[in-house]
C-alpha positions in Angstrom: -9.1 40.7 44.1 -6.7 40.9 41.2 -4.7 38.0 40.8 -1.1 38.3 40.3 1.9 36.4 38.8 5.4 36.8 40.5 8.5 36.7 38.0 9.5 33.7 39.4 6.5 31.6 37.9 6.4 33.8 34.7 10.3 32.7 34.7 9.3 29.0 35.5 6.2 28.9 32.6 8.5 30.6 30.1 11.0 27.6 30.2 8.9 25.0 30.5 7.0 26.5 27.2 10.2 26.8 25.2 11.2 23.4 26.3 8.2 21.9 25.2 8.1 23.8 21.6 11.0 21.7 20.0 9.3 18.4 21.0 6.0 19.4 19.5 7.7 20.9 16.0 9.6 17.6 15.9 6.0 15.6 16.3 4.5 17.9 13.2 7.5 17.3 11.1 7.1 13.6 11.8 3.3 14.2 10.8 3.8 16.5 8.2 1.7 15.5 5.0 3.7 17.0 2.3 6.0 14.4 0.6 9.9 15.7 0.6 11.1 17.3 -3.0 13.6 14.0 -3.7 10.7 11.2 -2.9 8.5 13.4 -5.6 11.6 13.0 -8.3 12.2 9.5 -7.6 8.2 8.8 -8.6 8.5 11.0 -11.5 11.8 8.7 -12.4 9.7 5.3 -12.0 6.9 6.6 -13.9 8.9 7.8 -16.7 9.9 4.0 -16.7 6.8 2.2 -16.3 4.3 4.5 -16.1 2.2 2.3 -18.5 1.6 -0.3 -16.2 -0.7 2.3 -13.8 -4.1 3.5 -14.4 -3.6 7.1 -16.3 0.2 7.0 -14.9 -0.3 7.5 -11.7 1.6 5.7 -8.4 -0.9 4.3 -5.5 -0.9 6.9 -2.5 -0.3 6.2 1.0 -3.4 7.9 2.8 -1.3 6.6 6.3 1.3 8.7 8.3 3.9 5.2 8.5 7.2 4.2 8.4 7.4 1.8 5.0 10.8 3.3 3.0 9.4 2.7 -0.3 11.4 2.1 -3.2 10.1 1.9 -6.7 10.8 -0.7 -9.1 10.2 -1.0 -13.0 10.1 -4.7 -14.3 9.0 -6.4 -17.6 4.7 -6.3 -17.3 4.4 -4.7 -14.3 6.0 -2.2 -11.5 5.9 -2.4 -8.0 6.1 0.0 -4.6 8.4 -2.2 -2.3 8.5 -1.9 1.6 12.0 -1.6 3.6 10.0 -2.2 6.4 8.3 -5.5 5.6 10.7 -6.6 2.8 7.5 -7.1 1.0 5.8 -5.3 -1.9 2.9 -3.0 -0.8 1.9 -3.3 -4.6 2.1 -4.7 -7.9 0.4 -2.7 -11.0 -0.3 -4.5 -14.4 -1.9 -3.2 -17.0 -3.8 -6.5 -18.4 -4.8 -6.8 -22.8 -6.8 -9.5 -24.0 -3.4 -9.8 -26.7 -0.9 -10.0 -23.7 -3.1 -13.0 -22.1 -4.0 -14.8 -25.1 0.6 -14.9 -25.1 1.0 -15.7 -21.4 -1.5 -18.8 -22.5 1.2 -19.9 -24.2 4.5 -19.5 -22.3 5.0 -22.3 -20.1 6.1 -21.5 -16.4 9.2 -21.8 -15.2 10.0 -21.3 -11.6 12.7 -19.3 -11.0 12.8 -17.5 -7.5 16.1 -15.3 -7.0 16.2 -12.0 -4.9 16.1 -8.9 -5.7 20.0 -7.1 -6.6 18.4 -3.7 -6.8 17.5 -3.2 -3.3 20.0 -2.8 -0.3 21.2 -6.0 1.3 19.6 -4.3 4.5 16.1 -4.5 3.1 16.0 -7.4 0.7 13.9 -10.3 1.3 16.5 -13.2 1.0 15.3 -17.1 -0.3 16.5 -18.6 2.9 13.3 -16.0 4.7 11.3 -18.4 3.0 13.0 -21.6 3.7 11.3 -24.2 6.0 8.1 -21.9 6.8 4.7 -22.8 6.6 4.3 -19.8 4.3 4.2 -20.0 0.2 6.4 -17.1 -1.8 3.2 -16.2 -3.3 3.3 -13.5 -6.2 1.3 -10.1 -6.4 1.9 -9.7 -10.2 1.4 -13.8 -10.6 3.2 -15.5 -13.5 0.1 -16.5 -15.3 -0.4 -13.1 -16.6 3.1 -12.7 -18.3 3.2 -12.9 -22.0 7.7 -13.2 -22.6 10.6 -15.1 -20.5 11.6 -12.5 -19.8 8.1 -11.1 -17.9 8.1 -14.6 -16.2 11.7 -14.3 -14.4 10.6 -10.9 -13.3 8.1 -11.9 -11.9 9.8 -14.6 -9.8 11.9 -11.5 -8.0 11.3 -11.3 -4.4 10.4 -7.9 -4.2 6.9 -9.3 -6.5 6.4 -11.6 -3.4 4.7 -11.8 -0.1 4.1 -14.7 2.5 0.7 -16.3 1.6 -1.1 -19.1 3.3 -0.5 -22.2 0.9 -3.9 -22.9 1.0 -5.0 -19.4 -0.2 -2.1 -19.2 -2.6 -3.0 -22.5 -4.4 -7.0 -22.4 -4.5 -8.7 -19.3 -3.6 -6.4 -16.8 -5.1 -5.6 -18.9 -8.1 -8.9 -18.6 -9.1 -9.0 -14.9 -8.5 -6.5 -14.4 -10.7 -7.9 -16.3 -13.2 -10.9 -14.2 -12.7 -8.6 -11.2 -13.3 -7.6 -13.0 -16.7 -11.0 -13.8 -17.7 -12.1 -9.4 -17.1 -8.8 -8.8 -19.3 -9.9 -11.0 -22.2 -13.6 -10.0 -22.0 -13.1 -6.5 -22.1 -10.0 -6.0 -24.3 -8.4 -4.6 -21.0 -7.9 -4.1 -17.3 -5.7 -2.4 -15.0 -4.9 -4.2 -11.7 -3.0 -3.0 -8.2 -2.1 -6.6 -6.2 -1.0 -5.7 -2.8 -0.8 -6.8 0.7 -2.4 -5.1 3.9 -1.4 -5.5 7.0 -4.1 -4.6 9.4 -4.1 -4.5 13.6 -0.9 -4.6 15.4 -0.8 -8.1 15.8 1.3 -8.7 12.4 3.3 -12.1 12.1 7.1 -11.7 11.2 8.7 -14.7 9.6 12.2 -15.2 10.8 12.2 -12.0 12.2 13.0 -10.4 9.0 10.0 -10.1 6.8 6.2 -9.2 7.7 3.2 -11.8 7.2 0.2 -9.5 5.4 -3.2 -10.5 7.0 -4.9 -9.7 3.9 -4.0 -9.8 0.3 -6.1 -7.2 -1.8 -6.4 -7.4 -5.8 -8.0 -4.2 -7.8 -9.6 -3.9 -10.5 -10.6 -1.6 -13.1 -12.8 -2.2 -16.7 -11.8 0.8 -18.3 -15.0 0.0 -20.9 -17.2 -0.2 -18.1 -16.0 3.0 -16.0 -16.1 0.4 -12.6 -13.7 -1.3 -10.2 -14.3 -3.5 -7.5 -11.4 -5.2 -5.3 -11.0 -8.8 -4.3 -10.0 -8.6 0.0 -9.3 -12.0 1.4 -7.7 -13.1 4.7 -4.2 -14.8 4.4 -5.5 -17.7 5.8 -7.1 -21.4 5.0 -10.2 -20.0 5.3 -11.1 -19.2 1.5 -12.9 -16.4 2.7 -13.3 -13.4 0.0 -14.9 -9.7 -0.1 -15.9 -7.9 -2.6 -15.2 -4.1 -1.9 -15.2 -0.6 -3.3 -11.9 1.3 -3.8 -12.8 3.4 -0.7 -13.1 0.3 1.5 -9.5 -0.6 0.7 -8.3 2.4 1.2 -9.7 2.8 5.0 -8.5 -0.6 5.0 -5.0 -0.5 4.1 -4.0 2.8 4.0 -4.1 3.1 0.3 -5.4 4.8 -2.2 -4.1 2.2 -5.2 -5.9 4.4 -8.2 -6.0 7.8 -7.1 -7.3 9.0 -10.5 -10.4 7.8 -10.3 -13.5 9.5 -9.3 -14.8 10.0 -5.9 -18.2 8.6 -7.2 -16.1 5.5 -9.3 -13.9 5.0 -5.7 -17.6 4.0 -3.6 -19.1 2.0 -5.6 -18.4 -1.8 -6.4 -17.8 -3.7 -9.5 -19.6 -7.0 -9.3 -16.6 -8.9 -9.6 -16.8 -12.9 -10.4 -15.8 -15.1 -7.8 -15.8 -19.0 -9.8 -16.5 -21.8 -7.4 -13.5 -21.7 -4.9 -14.1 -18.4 -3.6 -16.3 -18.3 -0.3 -18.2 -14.8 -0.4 -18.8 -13.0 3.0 -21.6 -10.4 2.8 -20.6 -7.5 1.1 -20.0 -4.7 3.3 -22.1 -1.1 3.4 -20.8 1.5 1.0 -18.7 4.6 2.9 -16.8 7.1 1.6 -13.3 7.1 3.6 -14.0 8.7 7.3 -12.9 12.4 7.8 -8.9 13.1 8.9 -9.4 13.7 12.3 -5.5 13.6 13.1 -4.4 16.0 16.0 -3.4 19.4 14.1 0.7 19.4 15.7 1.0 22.7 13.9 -1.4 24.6 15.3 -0.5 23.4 18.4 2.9 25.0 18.2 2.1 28.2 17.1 -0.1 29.0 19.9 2.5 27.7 22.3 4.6 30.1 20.7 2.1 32.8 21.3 2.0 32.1 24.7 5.7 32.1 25.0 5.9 35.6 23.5 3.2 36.7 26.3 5.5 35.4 29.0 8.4 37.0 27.7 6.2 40.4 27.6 5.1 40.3 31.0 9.0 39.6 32.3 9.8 42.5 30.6 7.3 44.6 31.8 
């Protein structure tokens, strides 16, 4: 028996189809991988400024489809990718010399919190976020690396700080960064990425303004050696740290923090010191990053649309 379709139906498919077609192109522009032309400027901009303080000039990558509003930001020793969204930094970048630590030895610090008058009053974290919370305004880019006064009051900005566990902030991490110091004078140089992760859905917000990271990543890479290796540590009391490859981090957090690196360079791990605070968990299995496996929106659409022009064919007919 041949089956037939009255006009009716045909009708009834053909509008649910072209209803349905403006939702789905508005889901694969929202997932659309290709950064717009005025974000790719503004990059160019901040790496015309401070390129120097990233491996071989080049920005960290989001490797995540999310909703940060990144803004740039050039300062004295380092430059950071700042989040609207948590009114943190997602990153810090320094480029470490033996020369520029043997000066930061010398430079006494001086605290000197203050927020950040770049940014928009909308997404600035504000001192009084940080007022009265069980949280320390812990640095990404930390003040012991910088060599001049004026690299130190940079680094007090806001937009170089996240919430950290004062525990973490004034033992474990300490240390790491002193590890970080140690790499730089050993080996003439280093180039580091400080950032914070924010991992599950579960993620803390302190006064209802500014996102807790539940991890606090720092990265680093011995330029004489041809190796990096990342510190990954829980903001929390714990003292808990990891030692992972580049890859890790990025499946991790969603960021590819040296993207100029080699695949090969990216999985393996730099035995990193740890010094006697840090608490080492079993290093985790080498993987590359897992295969995109994200629903493919556009194809979607088109063969909607295909079967939308069938419709219309038939009704015609």
């Amino acid at each position: 028996m041949k089956a037939t379709v009255s006009a009716s139906s045909l009708t009834f498919i053909l509008g649910v189809l072209v209803s349905v077609v403006p939702i789905l192109q508005a889901a694969a522009k929202t997932n659309a991988a290709a950064p717009a032309a005025d974000l790719a400027m503004y990059r160019q901009k901040h790496l015309a400024q401070c390129g120097d303080s990233y491996l071989q000039r080049q920005t960290p990558q989001l490797t995540r489809k999310a909703d940060v509003e990144l803004f740039y930001l050039c300062f004295e020793g380092f430059a950071v990718g700042y989040s609207g969204v948590s009114r943190t930094a997602l990153w810090s970048a320094e480029h470490l010399t033996r020369a520029r630590i043997r000066s930061a030895q010398q430079l006494e610090r001086v605290n000197n919190f203050h927020e950040e008058s770049r940014l928009p009053d909308r997404v600035k974290a504000r001192l009084a976020d940080y007022k009265n919370t069980p949280y320390d305004r812990g640095h990404l880019s930390p003040n012991g690396d910088m060599a001049t006064p004026e690299q130190q009051y940079d680094s007090f900005s806001l937009a170089n700080i996240v919430p950290q566990n004062s525990t973490q902030n004034r033992t474990t991490w300490r240390n790491l960064e002193s590890q970080t110091r140690y790499l730089a004078i050993k080996y003439g140089e280093v180039y580091v990425v400080t950032g914070a992760a924010f991992e599950g859905s579960a993620v803390k917000q302190m006064r209802g303004r500014v996102l807790v990271p539940t991890h606090l990543f720092k990265a680093v890479y011995v330029p004489k050696l041809g190796q990096a290796g990342v510190y990954y540590a829980p903001n929390d009391d714990s003292q808990r740290v990891q030692i992972i490859s580049l890859n890790d981090l990025t499946r991790r957090s969603g960021l590819n923090v040296m993207p100029h690196l080699s695949p090969n360079v990216q999985a393996q791990v730099l035995n990193l010191p740890l010094g006697q605070d840090g608490k080492q968990d079993d290093k985790p299995t080498n993987r590359r990053p897992p295969n995109n496996t994200g629903f493919d929106w556009q194809l979607l659409v088109h063969l909607i649309s295909m079967i939308a022009d069938w419709v219309q064919s038939l009704l015609k007919s």
